[in-house]
MDTraj code that builds the backbone (N, CA, C; nanometers):
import mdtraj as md
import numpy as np

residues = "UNK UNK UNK UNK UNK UNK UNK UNK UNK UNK UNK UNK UNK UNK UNK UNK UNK UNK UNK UNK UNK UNK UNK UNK UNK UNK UNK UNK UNK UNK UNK UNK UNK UNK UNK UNK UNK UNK UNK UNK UNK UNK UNK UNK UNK UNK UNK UNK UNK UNK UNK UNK UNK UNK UNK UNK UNK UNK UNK UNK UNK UNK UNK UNK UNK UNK UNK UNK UNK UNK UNK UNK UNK UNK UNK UNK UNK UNK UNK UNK UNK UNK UNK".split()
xyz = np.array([
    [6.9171, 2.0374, 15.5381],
    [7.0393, 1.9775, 15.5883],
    [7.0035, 1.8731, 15.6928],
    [7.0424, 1.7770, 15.6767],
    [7.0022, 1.6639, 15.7822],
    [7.1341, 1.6106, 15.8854],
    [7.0797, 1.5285, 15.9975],
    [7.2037, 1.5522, 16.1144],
    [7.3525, 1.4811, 16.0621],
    [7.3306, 1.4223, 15.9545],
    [7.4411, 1.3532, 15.8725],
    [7.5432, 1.4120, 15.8370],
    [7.4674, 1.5455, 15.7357],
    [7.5595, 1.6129, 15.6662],
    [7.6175, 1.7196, 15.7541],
    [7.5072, 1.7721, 15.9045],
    [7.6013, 1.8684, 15.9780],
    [7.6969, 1.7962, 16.0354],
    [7.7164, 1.6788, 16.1172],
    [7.8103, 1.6219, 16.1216],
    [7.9117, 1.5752, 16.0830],
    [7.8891, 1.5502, 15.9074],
    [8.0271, 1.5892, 15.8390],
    [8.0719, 1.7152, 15.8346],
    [7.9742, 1.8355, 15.8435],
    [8.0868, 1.9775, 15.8428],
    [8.1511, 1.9684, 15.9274],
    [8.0918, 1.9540, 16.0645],
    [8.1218, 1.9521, 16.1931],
    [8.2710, 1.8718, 16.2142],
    [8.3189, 1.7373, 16.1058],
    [8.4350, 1.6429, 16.1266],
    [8.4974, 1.7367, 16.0270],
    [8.5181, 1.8113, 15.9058],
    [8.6041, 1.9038, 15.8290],
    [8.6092, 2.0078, 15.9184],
    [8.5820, 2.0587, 15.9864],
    [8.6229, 2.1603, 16.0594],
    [8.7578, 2.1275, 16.1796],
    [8.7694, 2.0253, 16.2378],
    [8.8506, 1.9710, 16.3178],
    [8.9882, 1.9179, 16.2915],
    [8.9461, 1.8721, 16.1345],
    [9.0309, 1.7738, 16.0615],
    [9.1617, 1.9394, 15.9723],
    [9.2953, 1.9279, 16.0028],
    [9.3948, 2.0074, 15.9559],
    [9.4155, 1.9886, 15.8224],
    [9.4741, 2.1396, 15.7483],
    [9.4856, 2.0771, 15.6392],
    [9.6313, 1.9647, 15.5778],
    [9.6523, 1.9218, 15.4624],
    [9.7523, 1.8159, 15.4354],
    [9.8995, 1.8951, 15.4815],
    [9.9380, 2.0291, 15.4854],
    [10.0108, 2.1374, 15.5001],
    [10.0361, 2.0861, 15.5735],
    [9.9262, 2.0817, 15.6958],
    [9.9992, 2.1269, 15.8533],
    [9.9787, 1.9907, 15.8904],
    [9.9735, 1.8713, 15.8744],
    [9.9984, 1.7196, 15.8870],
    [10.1747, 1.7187, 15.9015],
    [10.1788, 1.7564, 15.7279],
    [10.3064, 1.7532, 15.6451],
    [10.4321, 1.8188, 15.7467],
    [10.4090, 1.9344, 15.7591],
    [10.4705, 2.0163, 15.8361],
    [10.5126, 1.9767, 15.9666],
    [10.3766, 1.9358, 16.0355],
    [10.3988, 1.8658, 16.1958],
    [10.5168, 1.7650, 16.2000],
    [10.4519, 1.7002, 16.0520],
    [10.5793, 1.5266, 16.0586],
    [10.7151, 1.5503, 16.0622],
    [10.7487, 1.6364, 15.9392],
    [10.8560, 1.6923, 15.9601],
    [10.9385, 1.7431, 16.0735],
    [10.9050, 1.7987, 16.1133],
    [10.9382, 1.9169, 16.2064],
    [11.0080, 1.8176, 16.3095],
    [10.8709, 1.7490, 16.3475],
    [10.9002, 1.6103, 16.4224],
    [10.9881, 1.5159, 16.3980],
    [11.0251, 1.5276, 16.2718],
    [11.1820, 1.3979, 16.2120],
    [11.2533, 1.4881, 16.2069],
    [11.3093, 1.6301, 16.1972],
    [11.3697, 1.6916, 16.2521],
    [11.4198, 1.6817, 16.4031],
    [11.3022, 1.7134, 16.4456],
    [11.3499, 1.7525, 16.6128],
    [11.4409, 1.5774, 16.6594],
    [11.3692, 1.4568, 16.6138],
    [11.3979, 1.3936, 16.6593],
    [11.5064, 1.3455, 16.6391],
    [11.5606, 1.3746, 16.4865],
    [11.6548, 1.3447, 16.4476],
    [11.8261, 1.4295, 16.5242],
    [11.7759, 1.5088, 16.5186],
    [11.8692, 1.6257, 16.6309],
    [11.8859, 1.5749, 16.7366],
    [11.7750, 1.5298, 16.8190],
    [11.7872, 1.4369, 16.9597],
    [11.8872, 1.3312, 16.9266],
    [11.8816, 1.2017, 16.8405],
    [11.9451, 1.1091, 16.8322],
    [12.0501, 1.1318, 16.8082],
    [12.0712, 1.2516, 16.7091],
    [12.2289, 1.2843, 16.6466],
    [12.3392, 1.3344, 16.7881],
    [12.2361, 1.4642, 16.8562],
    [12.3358, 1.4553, 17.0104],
    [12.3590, 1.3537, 17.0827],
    [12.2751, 1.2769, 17.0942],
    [12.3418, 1.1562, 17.1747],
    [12.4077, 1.0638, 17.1334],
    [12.3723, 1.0368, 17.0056],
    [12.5430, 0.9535, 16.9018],
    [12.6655, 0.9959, 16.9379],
    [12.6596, 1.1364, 16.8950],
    [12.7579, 1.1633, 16.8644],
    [12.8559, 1.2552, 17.0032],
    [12.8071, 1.2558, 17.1155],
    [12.8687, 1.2624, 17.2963],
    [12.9467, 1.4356, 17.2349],
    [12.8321, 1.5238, 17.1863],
    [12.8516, 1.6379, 17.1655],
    [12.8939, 1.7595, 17.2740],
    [12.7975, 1.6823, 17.3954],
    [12.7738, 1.7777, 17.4878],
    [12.7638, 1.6977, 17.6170],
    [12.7749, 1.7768, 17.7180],
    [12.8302, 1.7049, 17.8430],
    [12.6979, 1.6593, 17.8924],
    [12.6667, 1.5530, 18.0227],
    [12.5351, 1.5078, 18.0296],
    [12.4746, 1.5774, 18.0855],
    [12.4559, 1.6626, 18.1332],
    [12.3689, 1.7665, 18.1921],
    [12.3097, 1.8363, 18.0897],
    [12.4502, 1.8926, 18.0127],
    [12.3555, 1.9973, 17.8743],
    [12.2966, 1.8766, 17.8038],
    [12.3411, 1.7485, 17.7681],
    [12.2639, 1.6642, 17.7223],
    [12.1113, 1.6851, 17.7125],
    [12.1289, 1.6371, 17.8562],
    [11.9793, 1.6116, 17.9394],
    [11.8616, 1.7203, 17.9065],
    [11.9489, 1.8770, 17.9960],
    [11.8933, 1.9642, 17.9193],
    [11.7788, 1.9805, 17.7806],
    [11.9013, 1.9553, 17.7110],
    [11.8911, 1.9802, 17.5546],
    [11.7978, 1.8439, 17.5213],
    [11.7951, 1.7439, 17.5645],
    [11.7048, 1.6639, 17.5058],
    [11.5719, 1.6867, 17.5311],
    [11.5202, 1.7388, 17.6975],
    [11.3898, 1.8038, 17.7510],
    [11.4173, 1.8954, 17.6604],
    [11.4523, 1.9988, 17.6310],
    [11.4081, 2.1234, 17.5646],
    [11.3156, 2.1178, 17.4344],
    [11.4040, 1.9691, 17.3335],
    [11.3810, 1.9333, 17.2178],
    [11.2162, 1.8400, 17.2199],
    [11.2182, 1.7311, 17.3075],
    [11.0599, 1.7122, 17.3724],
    [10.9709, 1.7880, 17.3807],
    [11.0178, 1.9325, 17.4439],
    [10.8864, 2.0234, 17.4672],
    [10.8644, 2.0341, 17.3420],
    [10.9244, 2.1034, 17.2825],
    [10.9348, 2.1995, 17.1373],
    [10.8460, 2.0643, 17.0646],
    [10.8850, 1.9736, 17.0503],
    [10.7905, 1.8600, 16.9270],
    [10.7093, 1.8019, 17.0071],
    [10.6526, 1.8173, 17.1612],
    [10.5357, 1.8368, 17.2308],
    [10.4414, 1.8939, 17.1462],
    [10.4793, 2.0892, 17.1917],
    [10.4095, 2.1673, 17.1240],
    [10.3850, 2.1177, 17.0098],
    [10.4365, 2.1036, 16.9029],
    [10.4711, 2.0786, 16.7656],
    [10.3687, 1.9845, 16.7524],
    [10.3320, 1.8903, 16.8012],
    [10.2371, 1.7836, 16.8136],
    [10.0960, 1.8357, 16.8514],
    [10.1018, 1.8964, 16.9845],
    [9.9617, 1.9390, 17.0034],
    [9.9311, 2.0461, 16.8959],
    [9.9621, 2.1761, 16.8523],
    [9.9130, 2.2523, 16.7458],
    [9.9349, 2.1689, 16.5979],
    [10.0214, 2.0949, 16.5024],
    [10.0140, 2.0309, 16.4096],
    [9.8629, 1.9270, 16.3962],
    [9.8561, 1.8242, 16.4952],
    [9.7849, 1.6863, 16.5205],
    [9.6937, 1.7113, 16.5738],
    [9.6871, 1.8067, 16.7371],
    [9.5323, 1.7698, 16.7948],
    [9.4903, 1.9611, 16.7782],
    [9.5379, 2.0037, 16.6533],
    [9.4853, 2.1452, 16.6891],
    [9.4200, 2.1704, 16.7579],
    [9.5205, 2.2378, 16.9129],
    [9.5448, 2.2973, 16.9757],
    [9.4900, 2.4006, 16.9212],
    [9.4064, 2.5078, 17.0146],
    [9.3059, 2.6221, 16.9976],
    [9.2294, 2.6902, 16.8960],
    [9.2281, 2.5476, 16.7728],
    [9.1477, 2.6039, 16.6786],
    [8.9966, 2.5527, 16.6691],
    [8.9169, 2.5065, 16.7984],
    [8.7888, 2.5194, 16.8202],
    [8.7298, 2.6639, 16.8526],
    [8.6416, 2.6246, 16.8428],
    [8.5546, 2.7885, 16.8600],
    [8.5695, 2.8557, 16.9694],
    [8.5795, 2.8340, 17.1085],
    [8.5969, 2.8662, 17.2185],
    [8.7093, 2.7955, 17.2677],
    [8.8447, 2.8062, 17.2507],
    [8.9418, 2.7601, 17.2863],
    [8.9652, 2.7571, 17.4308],
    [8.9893, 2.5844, 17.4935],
    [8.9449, 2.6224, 17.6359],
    [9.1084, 2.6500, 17.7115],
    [9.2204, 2.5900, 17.6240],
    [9.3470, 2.6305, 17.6588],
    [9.3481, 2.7853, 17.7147],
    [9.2722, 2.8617, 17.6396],
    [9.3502, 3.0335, 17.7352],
    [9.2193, 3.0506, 17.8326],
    [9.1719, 2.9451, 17.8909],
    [9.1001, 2.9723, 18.0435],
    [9.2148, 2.9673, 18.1294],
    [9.3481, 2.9068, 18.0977],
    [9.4038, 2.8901, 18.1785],
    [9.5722, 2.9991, 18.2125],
    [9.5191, 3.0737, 18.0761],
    [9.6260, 3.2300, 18.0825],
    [9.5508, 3.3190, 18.1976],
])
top = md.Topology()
chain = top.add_chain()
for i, resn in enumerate(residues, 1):
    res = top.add_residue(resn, chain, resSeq=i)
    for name in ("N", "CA", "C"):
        top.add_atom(name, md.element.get_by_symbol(name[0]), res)
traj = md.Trajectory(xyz[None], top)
């Protein structure tokens, strides 16, 4: 095995499968779409607005870091040093 080919295992290991790309995007034209639709449509008063729009950010935050930069699927995940 030469340093070429461990380095391609090494880039398939990092790289998600088409699933969880697929899934992330979604989720994400979901969430976002929900965001835009409350504020079209003056559903909710501006506070719960506000609220509700941070809430929807975090959630396709998360959604982003575990879908895109998988989030704790290296070998030693350094995220729960910090649980």
């Amino acid at each position: 095995m030469t340093t070429e080919d461990s380095l391609i295992e090494i880039k398939k290991e990092w790289h998600g499968s088409l699933g969880a790309y697929l899934t992330g995007f979604f989720v994400c034209v979901l969430l976002t779409g929900a965001s835009f639709t409350l504020v079209i449509t003056n559903m909710l008063e501006k506070v719960e607005l506000c609220f509700t729009i941070v809430a929807l950010a975090f959630v396709q935050a998360l959604v982003q870091l575990l879908c895109f930069l998988h989030l704790g699927r290296e070998a030693k995940p350094r995220w729960e040093t910090f649980i």
